[in-house]
LOMAR-691660 format. One line per field, with one value per residue (C-alpha): residue in three letters; x, y, z. Coordinates in nm, 3 decimals, decimal comma. Layout:
<lotis>
resn [ALA;...]
east [X;...]
north [Y;...]
up [Z;...]
</lotis>
This chain:
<lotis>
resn [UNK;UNK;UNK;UNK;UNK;UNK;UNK;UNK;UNK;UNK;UNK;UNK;UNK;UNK;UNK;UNK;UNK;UNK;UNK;UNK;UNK;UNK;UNK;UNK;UNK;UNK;UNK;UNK;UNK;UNK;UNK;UNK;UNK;UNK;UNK;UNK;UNK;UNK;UNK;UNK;UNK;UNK;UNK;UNK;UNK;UNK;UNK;UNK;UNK;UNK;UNK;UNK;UNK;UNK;UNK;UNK;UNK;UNK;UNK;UNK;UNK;UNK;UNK;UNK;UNK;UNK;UNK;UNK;UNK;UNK;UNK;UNK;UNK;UNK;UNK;UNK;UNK;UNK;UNK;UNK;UNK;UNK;UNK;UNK;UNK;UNK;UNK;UNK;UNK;UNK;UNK;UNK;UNK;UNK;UNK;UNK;UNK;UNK;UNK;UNK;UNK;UNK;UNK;UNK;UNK;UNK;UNK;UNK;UNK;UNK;UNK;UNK;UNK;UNK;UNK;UNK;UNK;UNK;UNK;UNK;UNK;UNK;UNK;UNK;UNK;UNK;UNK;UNK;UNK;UNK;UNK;UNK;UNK;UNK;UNK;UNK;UNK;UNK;UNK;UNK;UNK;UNK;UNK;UNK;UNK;UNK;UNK;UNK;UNK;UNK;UNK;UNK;UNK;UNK;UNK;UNK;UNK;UNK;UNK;UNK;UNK;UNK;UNK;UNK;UNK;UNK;UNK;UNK;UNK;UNK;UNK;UNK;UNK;UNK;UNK;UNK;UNK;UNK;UNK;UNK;UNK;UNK;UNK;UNK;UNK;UNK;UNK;UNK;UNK;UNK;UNK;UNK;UNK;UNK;UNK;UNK;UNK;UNK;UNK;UNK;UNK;UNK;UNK;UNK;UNK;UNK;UNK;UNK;UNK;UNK;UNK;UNK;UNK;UNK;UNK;UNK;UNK;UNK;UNK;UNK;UNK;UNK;UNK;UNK;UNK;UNK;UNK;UNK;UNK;UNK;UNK;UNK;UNK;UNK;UNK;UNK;UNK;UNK;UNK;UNK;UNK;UNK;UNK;UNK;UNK;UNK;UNK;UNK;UNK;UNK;UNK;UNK;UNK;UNK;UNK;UNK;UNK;UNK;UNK;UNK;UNK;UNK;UNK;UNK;UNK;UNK;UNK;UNK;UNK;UNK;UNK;UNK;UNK;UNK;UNK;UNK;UNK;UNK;UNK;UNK;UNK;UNK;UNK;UNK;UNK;UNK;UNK;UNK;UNK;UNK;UNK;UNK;UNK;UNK;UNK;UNK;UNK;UNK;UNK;UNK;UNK;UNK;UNK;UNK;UNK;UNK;UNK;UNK;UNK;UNK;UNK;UNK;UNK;UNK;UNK;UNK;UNK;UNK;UNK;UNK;UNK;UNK;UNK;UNK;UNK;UNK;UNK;UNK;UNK;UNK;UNK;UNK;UNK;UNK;UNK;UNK;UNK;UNK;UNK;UNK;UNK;UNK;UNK;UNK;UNK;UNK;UNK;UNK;UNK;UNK;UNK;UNK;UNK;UNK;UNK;UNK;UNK;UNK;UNK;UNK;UNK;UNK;UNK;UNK;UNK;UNK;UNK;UNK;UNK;UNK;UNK;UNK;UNK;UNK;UNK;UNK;UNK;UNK;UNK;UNK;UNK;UNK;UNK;UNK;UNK;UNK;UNK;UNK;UNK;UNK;UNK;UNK;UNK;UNK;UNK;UNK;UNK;UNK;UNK;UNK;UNK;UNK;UNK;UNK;UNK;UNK;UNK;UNK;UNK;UNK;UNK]
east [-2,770;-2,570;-2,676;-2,509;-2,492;-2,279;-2,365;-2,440;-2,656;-2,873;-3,175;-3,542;-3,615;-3,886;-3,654;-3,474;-3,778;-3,854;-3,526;-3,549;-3,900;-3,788;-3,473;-3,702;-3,954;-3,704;-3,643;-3,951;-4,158;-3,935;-4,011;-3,911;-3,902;-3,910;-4,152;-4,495;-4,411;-4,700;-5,046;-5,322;-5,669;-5,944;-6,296;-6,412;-6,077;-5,976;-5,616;-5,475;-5,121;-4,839;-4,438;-4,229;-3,906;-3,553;-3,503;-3,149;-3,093;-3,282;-3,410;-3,785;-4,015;-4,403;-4,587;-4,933;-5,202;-5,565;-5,768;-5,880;-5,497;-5,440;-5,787;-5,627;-5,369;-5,539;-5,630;-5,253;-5,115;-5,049;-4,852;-4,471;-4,524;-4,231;-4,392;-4,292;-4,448;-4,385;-4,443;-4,377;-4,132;-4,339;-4,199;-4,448;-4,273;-4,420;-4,352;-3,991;-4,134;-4,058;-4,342;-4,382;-4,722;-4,792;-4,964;-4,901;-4,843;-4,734;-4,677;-4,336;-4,447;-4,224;-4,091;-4,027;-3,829;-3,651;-3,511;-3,377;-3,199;-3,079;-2,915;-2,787;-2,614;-2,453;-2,317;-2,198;-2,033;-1,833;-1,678;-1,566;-1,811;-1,941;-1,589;-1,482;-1,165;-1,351;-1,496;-1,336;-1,288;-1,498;-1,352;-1,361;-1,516;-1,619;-1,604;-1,850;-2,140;-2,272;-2,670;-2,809;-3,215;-3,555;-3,643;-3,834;-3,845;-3,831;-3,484;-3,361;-3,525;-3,400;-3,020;-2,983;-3,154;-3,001;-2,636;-2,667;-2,784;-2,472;-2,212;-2,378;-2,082;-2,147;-2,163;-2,391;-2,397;-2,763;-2,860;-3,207;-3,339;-3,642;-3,543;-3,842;-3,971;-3,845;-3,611;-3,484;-3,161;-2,983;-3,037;-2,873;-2,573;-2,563;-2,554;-2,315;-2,069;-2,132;-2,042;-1,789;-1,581;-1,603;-1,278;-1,411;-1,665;-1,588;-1,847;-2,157;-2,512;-2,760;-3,108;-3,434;-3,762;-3,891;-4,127;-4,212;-4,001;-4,082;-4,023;-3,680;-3,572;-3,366;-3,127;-3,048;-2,973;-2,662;-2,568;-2,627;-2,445;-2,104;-2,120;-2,096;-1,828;-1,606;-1,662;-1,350;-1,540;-1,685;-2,046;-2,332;-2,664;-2,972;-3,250;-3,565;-3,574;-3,418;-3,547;-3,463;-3,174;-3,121;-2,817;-2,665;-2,615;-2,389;-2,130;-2,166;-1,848;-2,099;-2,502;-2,707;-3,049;-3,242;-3,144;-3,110;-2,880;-2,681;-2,619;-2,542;-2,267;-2,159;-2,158;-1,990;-2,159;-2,010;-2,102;-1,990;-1,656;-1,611;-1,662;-1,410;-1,193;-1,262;-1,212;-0,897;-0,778;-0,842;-0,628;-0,370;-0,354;-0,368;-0,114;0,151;0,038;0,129;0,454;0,587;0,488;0,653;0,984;0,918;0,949;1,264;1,370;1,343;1,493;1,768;1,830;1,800;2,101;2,419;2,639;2,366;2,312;2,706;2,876;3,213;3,218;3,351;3,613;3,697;3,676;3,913;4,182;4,160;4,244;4,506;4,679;4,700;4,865;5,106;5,243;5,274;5,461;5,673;5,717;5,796;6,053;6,195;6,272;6,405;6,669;6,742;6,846;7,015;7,202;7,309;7,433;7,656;7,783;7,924;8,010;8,237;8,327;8,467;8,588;8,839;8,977;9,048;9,135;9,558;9,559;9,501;9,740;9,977;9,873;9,989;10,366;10,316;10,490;10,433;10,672;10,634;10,817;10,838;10,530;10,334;10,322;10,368;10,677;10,607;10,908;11,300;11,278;11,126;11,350;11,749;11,985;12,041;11,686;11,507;11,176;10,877;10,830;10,469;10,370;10,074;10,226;10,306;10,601;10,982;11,221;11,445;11,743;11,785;12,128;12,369;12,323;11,982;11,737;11,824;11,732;11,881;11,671;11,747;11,534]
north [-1,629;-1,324;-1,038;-0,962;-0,562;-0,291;0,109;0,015;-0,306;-0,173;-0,372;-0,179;-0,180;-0,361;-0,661;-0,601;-0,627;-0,952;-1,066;-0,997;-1,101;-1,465;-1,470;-1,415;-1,673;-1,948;-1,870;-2,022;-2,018;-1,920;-1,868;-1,530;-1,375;-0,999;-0,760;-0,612;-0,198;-0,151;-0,317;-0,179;-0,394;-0,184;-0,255;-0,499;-0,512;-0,900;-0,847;-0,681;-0,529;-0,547;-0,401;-0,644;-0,517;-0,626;-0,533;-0,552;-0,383;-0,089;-0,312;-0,349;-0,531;-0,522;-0,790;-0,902;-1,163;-1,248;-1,160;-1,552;-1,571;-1,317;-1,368;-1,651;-1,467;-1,086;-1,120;-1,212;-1,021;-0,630;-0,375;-0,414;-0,812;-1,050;-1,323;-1,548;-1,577;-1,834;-1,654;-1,648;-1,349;-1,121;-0,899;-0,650;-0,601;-0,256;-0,060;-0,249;-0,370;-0,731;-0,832;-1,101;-1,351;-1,466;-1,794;-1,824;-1,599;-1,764;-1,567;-1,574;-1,653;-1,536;-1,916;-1,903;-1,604;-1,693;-2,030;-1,825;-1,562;-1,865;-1,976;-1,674;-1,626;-1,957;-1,896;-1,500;-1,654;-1,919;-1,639;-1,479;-1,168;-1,206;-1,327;-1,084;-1,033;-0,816;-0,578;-0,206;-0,029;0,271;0,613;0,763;1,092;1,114;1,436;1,346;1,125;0,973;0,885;0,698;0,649;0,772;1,100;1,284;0,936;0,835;0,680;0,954;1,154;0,970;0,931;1,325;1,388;1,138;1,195;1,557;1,561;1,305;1,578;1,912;1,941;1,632;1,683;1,464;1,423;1,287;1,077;1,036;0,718;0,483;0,172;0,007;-0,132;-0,203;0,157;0,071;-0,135;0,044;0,408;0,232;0,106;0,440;0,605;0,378;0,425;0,810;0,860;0,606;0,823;1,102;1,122;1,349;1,100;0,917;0,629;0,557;0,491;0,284;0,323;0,198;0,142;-0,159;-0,332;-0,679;-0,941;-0,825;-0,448;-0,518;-0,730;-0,456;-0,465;-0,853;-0,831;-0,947;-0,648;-0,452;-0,691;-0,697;-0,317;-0,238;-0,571;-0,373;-0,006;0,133;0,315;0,165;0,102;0,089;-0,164;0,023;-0,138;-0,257;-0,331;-0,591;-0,935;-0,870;-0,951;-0,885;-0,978;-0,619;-0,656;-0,966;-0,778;-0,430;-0,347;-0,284;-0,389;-0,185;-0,263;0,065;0,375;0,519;0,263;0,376;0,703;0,584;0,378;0,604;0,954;0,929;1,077;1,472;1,434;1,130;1,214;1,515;1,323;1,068;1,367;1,497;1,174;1,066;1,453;1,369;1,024;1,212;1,501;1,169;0,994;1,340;1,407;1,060;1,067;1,449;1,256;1,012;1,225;1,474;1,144;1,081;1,372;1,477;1,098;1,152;1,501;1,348;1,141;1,188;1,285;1,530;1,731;1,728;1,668;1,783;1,521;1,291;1,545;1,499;1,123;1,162;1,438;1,172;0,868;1,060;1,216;0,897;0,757;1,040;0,971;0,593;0,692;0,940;0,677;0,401;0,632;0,744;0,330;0,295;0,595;0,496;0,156;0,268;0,489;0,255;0,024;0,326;0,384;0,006;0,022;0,286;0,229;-0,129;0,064;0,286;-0,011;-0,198;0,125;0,201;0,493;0,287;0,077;0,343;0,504;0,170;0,243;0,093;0,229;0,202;0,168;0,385;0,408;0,716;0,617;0,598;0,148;-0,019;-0,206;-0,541;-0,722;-0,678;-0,827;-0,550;-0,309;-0,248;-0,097;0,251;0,265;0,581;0,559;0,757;0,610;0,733;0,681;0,851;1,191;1,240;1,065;1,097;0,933;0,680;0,470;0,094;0,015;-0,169;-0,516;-0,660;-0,552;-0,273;0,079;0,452;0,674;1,059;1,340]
up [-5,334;-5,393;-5,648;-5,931;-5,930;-6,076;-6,180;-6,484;-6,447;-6,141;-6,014;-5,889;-5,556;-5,634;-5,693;-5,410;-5,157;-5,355;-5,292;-4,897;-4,893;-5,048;-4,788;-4,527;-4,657;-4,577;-4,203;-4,085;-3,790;-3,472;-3,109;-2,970;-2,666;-2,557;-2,400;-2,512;-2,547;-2,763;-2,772;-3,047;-3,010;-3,221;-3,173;-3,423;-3,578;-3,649;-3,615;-3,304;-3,352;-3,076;-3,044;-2,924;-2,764;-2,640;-2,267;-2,289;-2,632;-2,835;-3,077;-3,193;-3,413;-3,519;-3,398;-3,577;-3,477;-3,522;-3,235;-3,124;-3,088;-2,884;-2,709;-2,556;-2,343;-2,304;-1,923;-1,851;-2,099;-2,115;-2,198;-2,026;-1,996;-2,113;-2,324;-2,596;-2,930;-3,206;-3,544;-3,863;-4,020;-4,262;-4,558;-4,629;-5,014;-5,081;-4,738;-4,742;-4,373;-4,150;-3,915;-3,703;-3,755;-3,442;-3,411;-3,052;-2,757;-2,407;-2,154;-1,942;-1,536;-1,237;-1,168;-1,527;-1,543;-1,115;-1,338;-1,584;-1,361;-1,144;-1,488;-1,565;-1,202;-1,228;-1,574;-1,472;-1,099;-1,279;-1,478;-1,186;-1,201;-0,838;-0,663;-0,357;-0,460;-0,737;-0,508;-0,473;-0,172;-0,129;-0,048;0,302;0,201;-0,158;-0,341;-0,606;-0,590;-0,913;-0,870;-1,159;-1,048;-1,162;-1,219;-0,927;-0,721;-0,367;-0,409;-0,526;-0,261;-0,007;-0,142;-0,130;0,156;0,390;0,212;0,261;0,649;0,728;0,541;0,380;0,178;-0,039;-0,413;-0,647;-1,037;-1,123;-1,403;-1,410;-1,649;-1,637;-1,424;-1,506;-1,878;-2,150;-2,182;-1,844;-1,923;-2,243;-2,032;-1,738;-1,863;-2,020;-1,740;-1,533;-1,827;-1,818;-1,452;-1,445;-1,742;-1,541;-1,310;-1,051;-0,959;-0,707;-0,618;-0,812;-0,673;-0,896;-0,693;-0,727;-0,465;-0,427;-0,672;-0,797;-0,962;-1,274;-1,227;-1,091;-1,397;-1,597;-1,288;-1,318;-1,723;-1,790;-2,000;-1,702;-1,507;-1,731;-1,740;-1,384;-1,353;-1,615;-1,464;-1,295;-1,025;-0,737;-0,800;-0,482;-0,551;-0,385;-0,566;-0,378;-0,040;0,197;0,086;-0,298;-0,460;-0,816;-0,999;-0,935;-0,566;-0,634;-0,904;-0,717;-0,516;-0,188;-0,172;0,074;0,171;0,070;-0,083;0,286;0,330;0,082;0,186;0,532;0,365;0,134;0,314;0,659;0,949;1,022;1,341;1,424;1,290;1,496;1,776;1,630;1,600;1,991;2,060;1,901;2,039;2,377;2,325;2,161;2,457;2,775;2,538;2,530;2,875;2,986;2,789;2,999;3,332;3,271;3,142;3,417;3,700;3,502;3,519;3,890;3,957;3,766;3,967;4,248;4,213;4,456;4,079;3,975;4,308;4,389;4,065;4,249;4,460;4,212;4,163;4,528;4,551;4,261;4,393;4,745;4,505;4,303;4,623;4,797;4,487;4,406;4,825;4,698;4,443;4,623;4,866;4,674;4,456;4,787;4,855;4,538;4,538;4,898;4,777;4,455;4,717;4,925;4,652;4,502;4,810;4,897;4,517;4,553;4,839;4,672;4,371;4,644;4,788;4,481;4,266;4,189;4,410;4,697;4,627;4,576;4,918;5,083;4,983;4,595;4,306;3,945;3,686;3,365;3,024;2,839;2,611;2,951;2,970;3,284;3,362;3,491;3,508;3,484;3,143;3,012;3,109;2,970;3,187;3,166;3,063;3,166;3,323;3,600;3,920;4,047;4,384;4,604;4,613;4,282;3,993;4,012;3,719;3,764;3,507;3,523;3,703;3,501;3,693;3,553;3,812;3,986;3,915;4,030;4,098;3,961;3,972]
</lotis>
């Protein structure tokens, strides 16, 4: 039940570690796991006094149980060994203290603890954790190389080394943390979340020698496992050696086999690149020398055509064409004018014979009135009536005679 408290109504602390102490009375015996950090067995002492800690979080409690208890399990059972107890929570009122009284300590075997990371696989890979699509590519030539390992180890020995023989130039930022025991996991994830805020890093190594099943734990905890899933830089697994497998290799971007391995992945080979680079020269020089061969054949066979070596000549075959055409044409207009000619001709000549003057030439004369009309019959005419007779030589006037039809003629 909740205290009633205020300033002015206050209770001791005595009280209060009653109160906690009667809270923790009712939780009962439980069974807890976690890993032995600290293990205190003095001679002749009937109570032998143990740490038990949380590999995947920085959380502790004491652990306290009498000696035929622990009696039972101290061959199997040392410091850094995952076991479970079933115990009773302790308030120790006048330190303010909880405790766990053990009653029984079991210790957790390696088939025990395979099942349980089989479980924990299963449950991560149907989220999605492990799927391919998941995995980031990693650069060509990183700048900076994050290194998360153990301080002054072989992995670490053999990351730089082999990195830094395959490209001099490489860069590394080192974070050196236990990966074994029970500090192993929170100073990880630490780490991998260090690095991975830092922009100028571009890959991250997590490396580890090999080592037993139980060593290699921290690097299948799930915490572990969700930190490097959520990290935006691509994360390398190097832990152990070929056959093992912890969780990590499955949710890293790329596994290698060894920390050696790593490097080879990571760091690209300088001089295997500038042979890469002769060699893609020496492509690119056959390719442009290929190309000007085969321009230069073009080339010369395109100078070698009959247009090329005597462009004039299509001048000439032209001025030949065009002269023979200009004679047609002077021919053919010579036909025509000839004929148009020759029609004129026989058309004058018909105009002549059928024109007045002929007719006038023959001994005809034409009748004129003073307003310059033909006469065309006595009718038309009165007597007395002066009027021009023209004939071939020229026009003379005439009068009508008085008898209807005949005419005098007077100058």
């Amino acid at each position: 039940m909740a205290v009633s408290t205020s300033p002015e109504t206050p209770i001791p602390v005595g009280e209060v570690s009653r109160l906690i102490g009667g809270w923790i009375e009712r939780l009962g015996a439980v069974w807890v796991e976690g890993q032995i950090t600290q293990l205190s067995r003095r001679p002749g002492a009937g109570v032998v006094f143990l740490t038990l800690r949380d590999p995947s979080y920085d959380i502790s409690v004491s652990v306290t149980c009498y000696r035929q208890v622990f009696d039972k399990v101290a061959e199997v059972v040392s410091e850094g060994a995952r076991v479970v107890v079933h115990a009773k929570p302790e308030w120790y009122a006048p330190r303010g203290q909880l405790s766990l009284r053990a009653a029984e300590i079991k210790p957790v075997g390696v088939g025990e603890l395979l099942a349980r990371l089989e479980q924990l696989k299963k449950s991560l890979a149907a989220e999605g954790l492990f799927a391919a699509d998941r995995k980031r590519p990693l650069p060509f030539l990183p700048q900076l190389i994050g290194l998360v390992c153990g301080r002054a180890s072989a992995a670490e020995r053999d990351v730089l080394e082999n990195a830094r023989h395959r490209w001099p130039a490489v860069r590394f930022a080192v974070r050196n943390v236990p990966v074994q025991g029970v500090h192993a996991v929170p100073q990880v994830v630490a780490a991998v979340q260090e690095l991975d805020a830092l922009p100028e890093v571009d890959v991250i190594i997590v490396a580890r020698g090999g080592g037993s099943v139980e060593d290699l734990l921290p690097f299948s905890d799930e915490q572990l496992v969700r930190a490097v899933s959520a990290a935006v830089t691509p994360v390398v697994s190097a832990i152990g050696h070929e056959p093992d497998s912890p969780l990590l290799d499955l949710v890293a971007d790329l596994r290698a086999s060894t920390p050696t391995d790593a490097a080879k992945k990571v760091v690209p080979d300088v001089g295997e690149e500038l042979a890469r680079v002769q060699q893609l020269r020496e492509r690119a020089r056959r390719a442009v020398d290929g190309f000007v061969q085969r321009e230069e054949r073009g080339l010369a066979a395109a100078l070698h055509r009959p247009c090329i070596q005597r462009p004039q000549r299509m001048v000439e075959d032209r001025e030949e064409q065009v002269t023979a055409m200009l004679e047609r044409g002077r021919r053919t207009l010579g036909h025509l004018l000839d004929r148009a000619d020759s029609e004129l001709t026989h058309t004058l000549a018909r105009v002549v014979a059928l024109s007045p003057k002929a007719t006038l030439e023959r001994g005809y004369a034409v009748l004129q009135r003073p307003d310059g009309t033909a006469v065309r019959s006595p009718r038309e005419v009165e007597p007395d009536d002066a009027l021009r007779a023209r004939v071939a030589e020229g026009e003379f006037r005439v009068r009508v005679d008085g008898a209807p039809g005949a005419a005098t003629a007077a100058e």
